[in-house]
ZAMARGU-4260 file (C-alpha; in steps of 0.2 Angstrom, whole numbers, plus 5000, padded with zeros to 4 digits):
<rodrens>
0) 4716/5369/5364 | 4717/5351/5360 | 4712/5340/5344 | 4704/5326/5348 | 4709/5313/5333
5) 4699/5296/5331 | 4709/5281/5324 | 4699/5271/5310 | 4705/5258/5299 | 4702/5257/5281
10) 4710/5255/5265 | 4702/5268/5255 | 4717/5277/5256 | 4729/5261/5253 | 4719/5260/5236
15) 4726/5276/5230 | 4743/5275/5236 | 4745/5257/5227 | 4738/5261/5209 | 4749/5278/5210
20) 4764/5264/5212 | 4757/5255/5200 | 4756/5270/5187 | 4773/5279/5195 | 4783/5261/5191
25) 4772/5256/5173 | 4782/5272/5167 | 4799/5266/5171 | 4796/5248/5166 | 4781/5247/5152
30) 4783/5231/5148 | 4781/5223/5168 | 4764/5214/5170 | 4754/5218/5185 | 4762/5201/5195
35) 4778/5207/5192 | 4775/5225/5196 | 4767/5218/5212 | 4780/5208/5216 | 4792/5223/5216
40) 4781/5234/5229 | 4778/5219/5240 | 4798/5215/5240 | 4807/5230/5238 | 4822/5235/5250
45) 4820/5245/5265 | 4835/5241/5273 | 4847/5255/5266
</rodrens>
């Protein structure tokens, strides 16, 4: 028995998982404005 699996592209998904970033990192840091919060996400380090 085998699944088949179709690949779709979308961001409904990617909506979620940013503004949960969004919320997770506004606790840490409540008084970041959304260009710096964005900024963070967008450049963090991935290289460690």
């Amino acid at each position: 028995m085998y699944a088949h699996y179709q690949g779709m592209s979308g961001t409904s998904m990617a909506n979620a998982v940013v503004a949960g970033m969004l919320s997770y990192i506004k606790t840490f840091h409540k008084d970041w404005g959304i260009a710096r919060i964005k900024s963070a996400i967008m450049t963090r380090d991935t290289s460690r």
